[in-house]
C-alpha positions as CSV (number, residue, x, y, z in Angstrom):
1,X,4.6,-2.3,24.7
2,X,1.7,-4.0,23.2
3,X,-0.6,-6.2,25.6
4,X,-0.5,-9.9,24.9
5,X,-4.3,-9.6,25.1
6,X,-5.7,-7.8,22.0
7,X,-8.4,-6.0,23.3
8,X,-9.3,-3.5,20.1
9,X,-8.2,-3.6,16.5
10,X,-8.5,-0.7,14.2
11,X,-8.6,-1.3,10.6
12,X,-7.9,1.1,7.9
13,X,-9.9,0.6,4.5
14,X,-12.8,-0.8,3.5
15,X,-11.9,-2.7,0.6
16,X,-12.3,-6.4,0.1
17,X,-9.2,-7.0,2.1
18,X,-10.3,-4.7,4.8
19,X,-13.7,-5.8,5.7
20,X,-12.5,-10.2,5.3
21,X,-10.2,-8.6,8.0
22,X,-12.8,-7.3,10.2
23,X,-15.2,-10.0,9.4
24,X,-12.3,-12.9,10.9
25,X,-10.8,-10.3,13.9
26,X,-14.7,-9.6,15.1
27,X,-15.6,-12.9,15.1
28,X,-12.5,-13.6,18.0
29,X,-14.6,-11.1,19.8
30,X,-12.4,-8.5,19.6
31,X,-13.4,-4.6,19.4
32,X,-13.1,-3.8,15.7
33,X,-13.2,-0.2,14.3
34,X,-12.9,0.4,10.4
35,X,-11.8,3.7,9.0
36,X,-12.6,4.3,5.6
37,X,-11.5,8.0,3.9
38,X,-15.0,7.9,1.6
39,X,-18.4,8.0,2.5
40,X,-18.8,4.4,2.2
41,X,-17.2,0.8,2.4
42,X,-16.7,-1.2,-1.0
43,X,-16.6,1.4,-3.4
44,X,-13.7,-0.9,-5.5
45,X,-15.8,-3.8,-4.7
46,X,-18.9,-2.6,-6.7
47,X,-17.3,-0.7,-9.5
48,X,-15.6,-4.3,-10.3
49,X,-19.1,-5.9,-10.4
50,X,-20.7,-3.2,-12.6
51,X,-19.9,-5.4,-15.4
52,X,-20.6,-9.4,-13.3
53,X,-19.3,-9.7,-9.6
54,X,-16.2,-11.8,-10.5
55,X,-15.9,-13.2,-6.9
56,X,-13.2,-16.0,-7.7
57,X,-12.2,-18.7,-10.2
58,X,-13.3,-22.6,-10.3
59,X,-9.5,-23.6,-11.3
60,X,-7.9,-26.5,-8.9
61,X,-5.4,-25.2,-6.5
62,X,-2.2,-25.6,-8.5
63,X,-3.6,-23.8,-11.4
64,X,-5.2,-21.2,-9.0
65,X,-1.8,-20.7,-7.4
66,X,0.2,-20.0,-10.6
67,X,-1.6,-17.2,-11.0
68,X,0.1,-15.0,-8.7
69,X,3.6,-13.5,-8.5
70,X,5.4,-10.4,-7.4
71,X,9.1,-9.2,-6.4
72,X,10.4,-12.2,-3.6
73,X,7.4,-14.1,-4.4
74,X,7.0,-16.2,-1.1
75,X,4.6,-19.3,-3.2
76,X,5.1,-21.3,-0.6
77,X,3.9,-18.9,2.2
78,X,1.0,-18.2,-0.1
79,X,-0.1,-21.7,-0.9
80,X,-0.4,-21.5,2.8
81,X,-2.8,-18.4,3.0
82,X,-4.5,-20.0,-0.1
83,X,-4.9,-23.3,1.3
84,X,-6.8,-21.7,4.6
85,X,-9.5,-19.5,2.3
86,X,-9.5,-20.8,-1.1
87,X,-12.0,-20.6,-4.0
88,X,-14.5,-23.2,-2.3
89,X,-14.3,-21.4,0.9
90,X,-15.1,-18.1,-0.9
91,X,-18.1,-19.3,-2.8
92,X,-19.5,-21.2,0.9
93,X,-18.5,-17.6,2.8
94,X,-20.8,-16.0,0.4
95,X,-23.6,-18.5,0.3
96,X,-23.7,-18.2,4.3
97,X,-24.3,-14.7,3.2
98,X,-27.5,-16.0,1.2
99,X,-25.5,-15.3,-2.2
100,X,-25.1,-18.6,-3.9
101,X,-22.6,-18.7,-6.9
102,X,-21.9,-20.9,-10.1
103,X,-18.8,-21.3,-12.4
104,X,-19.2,-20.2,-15.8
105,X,-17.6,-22.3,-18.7
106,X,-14.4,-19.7,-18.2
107,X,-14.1,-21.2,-15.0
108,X,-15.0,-17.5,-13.4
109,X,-17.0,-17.6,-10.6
110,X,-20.1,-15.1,-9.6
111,X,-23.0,-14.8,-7.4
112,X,-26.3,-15.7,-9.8
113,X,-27.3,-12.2,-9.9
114,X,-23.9,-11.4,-11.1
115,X,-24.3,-7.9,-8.7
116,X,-21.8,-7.0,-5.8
117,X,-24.3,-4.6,-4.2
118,X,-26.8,-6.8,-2.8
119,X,-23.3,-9.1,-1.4
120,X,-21.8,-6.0,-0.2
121,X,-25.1,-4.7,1.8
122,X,-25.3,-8.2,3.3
123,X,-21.7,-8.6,4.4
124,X,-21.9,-5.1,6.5
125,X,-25.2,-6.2,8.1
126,X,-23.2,-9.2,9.5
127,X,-20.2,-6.8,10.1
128,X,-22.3,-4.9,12.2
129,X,-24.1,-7.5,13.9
130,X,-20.6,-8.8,14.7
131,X,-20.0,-5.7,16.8
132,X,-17.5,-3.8,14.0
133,X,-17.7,-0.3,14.1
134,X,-17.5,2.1,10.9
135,X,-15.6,5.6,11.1
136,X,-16.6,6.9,7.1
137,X,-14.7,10.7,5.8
138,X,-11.8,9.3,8.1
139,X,-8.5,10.2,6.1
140,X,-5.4,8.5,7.4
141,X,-2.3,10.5,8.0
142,X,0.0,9.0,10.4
143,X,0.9,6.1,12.8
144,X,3.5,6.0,15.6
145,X,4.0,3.4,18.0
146,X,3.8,4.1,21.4
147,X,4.0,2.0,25.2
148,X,0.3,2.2,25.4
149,X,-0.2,0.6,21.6
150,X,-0.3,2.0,18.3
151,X,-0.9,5.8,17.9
152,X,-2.9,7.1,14.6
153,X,-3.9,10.0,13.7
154,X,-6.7,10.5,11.2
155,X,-7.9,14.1,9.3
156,X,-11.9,14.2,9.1
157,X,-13.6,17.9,8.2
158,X,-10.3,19.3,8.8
159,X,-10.1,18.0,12.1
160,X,-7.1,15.9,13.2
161,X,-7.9,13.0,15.5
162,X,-5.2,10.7,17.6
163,X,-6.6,7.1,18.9
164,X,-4.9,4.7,19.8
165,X,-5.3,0.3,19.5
166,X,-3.8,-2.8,20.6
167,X,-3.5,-3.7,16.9
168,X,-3.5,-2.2,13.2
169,X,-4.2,-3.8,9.9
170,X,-3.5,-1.7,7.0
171,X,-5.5,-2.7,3.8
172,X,-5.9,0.9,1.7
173,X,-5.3,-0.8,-1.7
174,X,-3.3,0.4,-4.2
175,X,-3.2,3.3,-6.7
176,X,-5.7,1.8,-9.4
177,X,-9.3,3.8,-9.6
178,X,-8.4,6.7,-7.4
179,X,-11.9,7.8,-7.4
180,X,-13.0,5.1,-5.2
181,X,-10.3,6.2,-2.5
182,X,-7.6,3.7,-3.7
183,X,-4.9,6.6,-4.1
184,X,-2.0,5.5,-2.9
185,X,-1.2,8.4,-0.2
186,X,-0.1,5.7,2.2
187,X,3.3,5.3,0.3
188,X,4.7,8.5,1.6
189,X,3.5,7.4,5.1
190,X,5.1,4.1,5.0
191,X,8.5,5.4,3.7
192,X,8.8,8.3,6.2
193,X,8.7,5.3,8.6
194,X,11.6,3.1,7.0
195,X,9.4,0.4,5.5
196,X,10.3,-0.3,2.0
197,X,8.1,0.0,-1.0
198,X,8.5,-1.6,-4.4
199,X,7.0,1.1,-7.0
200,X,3.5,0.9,-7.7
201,X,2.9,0.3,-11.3
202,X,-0.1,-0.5,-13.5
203,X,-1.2,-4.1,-13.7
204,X,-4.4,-5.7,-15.5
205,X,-4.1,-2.9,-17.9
206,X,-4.3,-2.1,-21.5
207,X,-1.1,-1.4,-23.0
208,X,-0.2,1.4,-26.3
209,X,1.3,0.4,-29.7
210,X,2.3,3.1,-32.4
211,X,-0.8,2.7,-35.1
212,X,-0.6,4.4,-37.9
213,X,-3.4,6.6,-38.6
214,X,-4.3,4.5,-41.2
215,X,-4.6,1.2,-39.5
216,X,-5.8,2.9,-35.9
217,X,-9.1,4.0,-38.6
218,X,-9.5,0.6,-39.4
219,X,-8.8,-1.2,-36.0
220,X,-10.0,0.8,-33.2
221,X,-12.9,-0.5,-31.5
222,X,-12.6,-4.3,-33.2
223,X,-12.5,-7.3,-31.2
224,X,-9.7,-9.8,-32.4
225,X,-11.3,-13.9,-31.1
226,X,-9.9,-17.2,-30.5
227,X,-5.8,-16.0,-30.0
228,X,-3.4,-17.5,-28.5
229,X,-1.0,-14.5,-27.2
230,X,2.4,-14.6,-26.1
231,X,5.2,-12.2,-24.1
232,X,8.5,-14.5,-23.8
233,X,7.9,-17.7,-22.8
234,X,4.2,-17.6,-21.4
235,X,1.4,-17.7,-23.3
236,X,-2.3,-17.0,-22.5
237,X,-5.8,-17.8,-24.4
238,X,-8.6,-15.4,-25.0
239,X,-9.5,-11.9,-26.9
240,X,-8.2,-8.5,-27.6
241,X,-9.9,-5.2,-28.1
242,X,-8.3,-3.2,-30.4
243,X,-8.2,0.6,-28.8
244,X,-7.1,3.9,-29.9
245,X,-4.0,3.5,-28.2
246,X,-3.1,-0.5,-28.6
247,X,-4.6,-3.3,-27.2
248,X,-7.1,-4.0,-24.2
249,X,-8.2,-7.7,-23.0
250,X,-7.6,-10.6,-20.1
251,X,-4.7,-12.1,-22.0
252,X,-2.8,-8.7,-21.6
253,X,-3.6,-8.6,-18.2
254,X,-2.4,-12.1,-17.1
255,X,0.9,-11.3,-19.3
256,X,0.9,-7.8,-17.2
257,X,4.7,-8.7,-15.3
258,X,6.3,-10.7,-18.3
259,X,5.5,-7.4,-20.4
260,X,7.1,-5.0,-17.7
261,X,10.1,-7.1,-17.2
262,X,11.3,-7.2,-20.9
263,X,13.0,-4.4,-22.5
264,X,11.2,-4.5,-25.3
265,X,7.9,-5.4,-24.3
266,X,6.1,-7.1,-27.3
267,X,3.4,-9.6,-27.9
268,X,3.4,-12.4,-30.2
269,X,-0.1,-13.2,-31.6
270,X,-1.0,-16.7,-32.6
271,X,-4.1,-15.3,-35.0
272,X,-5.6,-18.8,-36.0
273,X,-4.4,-21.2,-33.4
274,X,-6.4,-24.2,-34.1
275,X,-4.2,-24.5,-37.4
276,X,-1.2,-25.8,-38.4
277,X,1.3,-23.6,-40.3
278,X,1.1,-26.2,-42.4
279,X,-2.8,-26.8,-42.5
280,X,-2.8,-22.5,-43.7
281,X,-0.5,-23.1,-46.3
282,X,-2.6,-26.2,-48.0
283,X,-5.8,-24.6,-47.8
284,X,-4.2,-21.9,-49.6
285,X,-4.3,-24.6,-53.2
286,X,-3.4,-22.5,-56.1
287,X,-3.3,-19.2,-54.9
288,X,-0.2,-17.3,-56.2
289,X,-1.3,-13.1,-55.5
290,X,-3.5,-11.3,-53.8
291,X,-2.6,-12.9,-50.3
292,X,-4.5,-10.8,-47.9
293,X,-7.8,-10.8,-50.1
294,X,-7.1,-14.8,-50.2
295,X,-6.2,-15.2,-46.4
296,X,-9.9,-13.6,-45.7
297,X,-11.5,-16.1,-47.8
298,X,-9.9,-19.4,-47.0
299,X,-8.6,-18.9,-43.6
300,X,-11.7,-16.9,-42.3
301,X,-8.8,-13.9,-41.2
302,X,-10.4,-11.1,-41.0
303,X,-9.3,-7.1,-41.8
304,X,-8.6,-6.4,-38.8
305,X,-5.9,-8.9,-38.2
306,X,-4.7,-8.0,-42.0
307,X,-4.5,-4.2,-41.3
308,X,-2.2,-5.7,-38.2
309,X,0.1,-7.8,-39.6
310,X,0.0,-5.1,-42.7
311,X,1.5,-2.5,-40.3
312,X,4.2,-4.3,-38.8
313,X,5.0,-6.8,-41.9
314,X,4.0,-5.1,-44.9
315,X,3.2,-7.3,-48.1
316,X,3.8,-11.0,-48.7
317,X,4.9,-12.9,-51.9
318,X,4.0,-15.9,-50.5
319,X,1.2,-18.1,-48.8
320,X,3.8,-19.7,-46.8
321,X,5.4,-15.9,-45.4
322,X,2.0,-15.0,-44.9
323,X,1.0,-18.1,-42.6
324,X,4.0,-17.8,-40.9
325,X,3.4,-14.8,-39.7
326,X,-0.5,-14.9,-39.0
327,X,0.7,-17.8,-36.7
328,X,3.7,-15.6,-35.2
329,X,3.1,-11.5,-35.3
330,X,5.3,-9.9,-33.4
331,X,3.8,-6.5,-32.1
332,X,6.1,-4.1,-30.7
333,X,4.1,-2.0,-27.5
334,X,5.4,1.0,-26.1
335,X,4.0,1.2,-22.1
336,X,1.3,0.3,-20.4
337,X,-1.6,2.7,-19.7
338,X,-1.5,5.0,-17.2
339,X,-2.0,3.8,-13.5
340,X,-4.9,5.4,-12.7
341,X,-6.6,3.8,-15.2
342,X,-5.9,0.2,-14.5
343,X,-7.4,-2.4,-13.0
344,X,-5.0,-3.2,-10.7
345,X,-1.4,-2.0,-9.5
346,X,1.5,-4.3,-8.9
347,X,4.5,-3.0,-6.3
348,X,3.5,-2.7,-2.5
349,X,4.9,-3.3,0.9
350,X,8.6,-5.6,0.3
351,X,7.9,-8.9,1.1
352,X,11.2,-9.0,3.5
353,X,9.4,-6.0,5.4
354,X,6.6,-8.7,6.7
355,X,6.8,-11.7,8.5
356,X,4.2,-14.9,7.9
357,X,1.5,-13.3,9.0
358,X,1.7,-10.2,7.2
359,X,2.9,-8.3,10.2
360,X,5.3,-5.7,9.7
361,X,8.5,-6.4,11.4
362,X,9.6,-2.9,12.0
363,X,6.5,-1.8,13.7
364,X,5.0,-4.9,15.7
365,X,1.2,-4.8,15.9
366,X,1.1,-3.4,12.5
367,X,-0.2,-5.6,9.8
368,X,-0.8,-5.3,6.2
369,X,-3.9,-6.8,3.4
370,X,-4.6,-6.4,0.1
371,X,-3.2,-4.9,-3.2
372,X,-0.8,-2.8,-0.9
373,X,1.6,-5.7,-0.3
374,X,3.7,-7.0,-3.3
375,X,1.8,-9.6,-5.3
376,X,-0.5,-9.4,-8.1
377,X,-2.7,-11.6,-9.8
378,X,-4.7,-11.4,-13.4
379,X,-8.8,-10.7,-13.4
380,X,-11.0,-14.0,-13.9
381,X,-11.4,-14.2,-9.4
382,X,-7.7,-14.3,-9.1
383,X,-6.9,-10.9,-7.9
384,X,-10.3,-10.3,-5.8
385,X,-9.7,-14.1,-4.0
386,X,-6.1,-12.3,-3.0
387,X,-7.4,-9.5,-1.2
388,X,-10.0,-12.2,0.8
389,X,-6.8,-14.4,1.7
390,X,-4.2,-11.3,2.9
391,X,-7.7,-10.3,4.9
392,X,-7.9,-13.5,6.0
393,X,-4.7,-14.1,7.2
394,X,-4.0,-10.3,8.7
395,X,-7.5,-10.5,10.6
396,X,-6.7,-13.3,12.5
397,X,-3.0,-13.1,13.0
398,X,-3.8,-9.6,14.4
399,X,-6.2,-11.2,17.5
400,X,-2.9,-13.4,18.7
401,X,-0.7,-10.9,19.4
């Protein structure tokens, strides 16, 4: 049986989710040791800021909480997480870190350097000064729970190695970017032990459409601005890259779980949203043929939203069909991209498998963080400021056992 006094944690990954974790447990003054199967913490953690260390998003809380959903959804249990380490306590955590941050006009949020390495190199300085210990090449392969604490056994240069802790927190992410250790090997773990796991599916993706080989000459690699796009009933703002296979871009992303859950995904694209159907139509005066050619001169549309709208609505007769349909294409898409490309994975640990604090009920001292629990979130700080709050949450329940 566990000891009501924690006296050593181990935590396994060193993502976001893992080291927020370590950061809260160590800071009890509890013995923390992190396992990591790379070389190296963070490896997610800087490939995401290759391209501007999204750390979180400026949106007020009811806004910021929309932004996440999954299978059992608790909201309410997440405002609570949410509430304890929101976006302003990010953005002070990482100024205390000496990386201050400012809000773009997209409401994304990133340190002024807009790199994760110098933030990462910081944050395991402090980890270390907080007493947290690092076991890298450390490949996790089973846990057991035993009278003394939790048993786990680990595979390094081919050598198996038992330990044992007062606590666990689990925080190995998903099954996005394998390369970067976030493979998804715990699933078979997990399930050999009775915990259930909802699949593990691509989110923040880009998803495929059938091109022709006509209009994939024309479209592929062009950016499509200033949309309003739409799966069912939600609709998001922003820009599309056209691909070789479909479509790439934030407003896919945040429409990720609407698009799995239909069964026909398709998106709906607004292509000139700051006018009326009406307004298209007028500016159209006299014109009576040539449509397209018209449509690029008087409503700024440009060919590659034509050799779109060509595809999946052939020709129009009419300014009025045409404007209809520049303010409503529907585009039939096929799947989403393969996992190990995404972003992000959606599925995870069941929600009814953990209690409030992210402990799993069927193995007590057993917690989980991160992208390997249920939820999911868009890009734009959302889905990083998730793994920071399950951390959160998991690091200190895990000191009060």
């Amino acid at each position: 049986m566990i000891s009501d006094i924690v006296r050593n944690i181990a935590i396994i990954g060193g993502g976001p989710a893992g080291l927020r974790a370590a950061e809260v447990a160590a800071a009890q003054g509890v013995a923390v040791t992190l396992y990591d199967a790379k070389p190296s913490v963070g490896r997610k953690f800087l490939v995401a800021g290759k391209s501007g260390l999204n750390l979180t998003n400026s949106a007020e809380f009811e806004d910021f909480l929309a932004h996440y959903s999954g299978r059992d959804f608790p909201a309410v249990l997440w405002s609570s997480y949410l509430k304890a380490f929101d976006n302003y306590h990010l953005s002070e955590w990482a100024s205390a870190l000496g990386v201050d941050t400012f809000a773009a006009s997209s409401g994304k949020v990133f340190p002024f350097s807009k790199k994760a390495a110098p933030l990462l190199r910081r944050w395991v300085l402090r980890l270390r000064d907080l007493g947290v210990q690092f076991r890298m090449k450390h490949q996790w392969i089973g846990l057991r729970k035993e009278e003394a604490g939790i048993a786990l056994e680990f595979l390094k240069d081919d050598t198996r190695i038992n330990v044992v802790y007062d606590a666990v927190i689990l925080a190995m992410g998903g099954a996005s970017w394998p390369q970067t250790g976030s493979t998804g090997s715990w699933v078979s773990i997990l399930e050999k032990l009775k915990i259930e796991i909802v699949q593990l599916q691509s989110a923040n993706c880009g998803w495929e459409c059938d091109w022709t080989p006509g209009t994939r000459e024309l479209v592929e690699g062009k950016p499509l601005q200033n949309l309003c796009v739409s799966a069912g009933e939600h609709t998001q703002t922003g820009e599309l890259m056209v691909t070789r296979y479909g479509f790439e871009g934030t407003p896919l992303y945040a429409l990720g779980s609407q698009l799995r859950n239909m069964e026909s995904p398709a998106i709906e694209i607004d292509f000139k949203p700051t006018f009326t159907e009406e307004r298209l139509i007028a500016k159209m005066e006299s014109a009576r043929r040539d449509f397209f050619k018209e449509a690029g001169l008087r409503w700024k549309l440009n060919e590659t939203a034509c050799a779109i709208i060509r595809q999946f609505h052939g020709e129009f007769d009419s300014a009025e069909a045409l404007a209809k349909v520049v303010k409503c294409c529907r585009i039939p898409l096929t799947q989403a991209r393969p996992i190990d490309e995404a972003i992000s994975t959606s599925g995870g640990v069941a929600w009814r498998e953990l209690d409030a604090n992210l402990m799993l009920k069927q193995i007590p001292g057993v917690y989980c963080a991160g992208e390997m629990i249920d939820w999911e979130a868009p890009t734009g700080g959302f889905l990083l400021q998730g793994c920071f709050v399950t951390g959160n949450v998991a690091g200190a329940a895990a000191t009060r056992i």
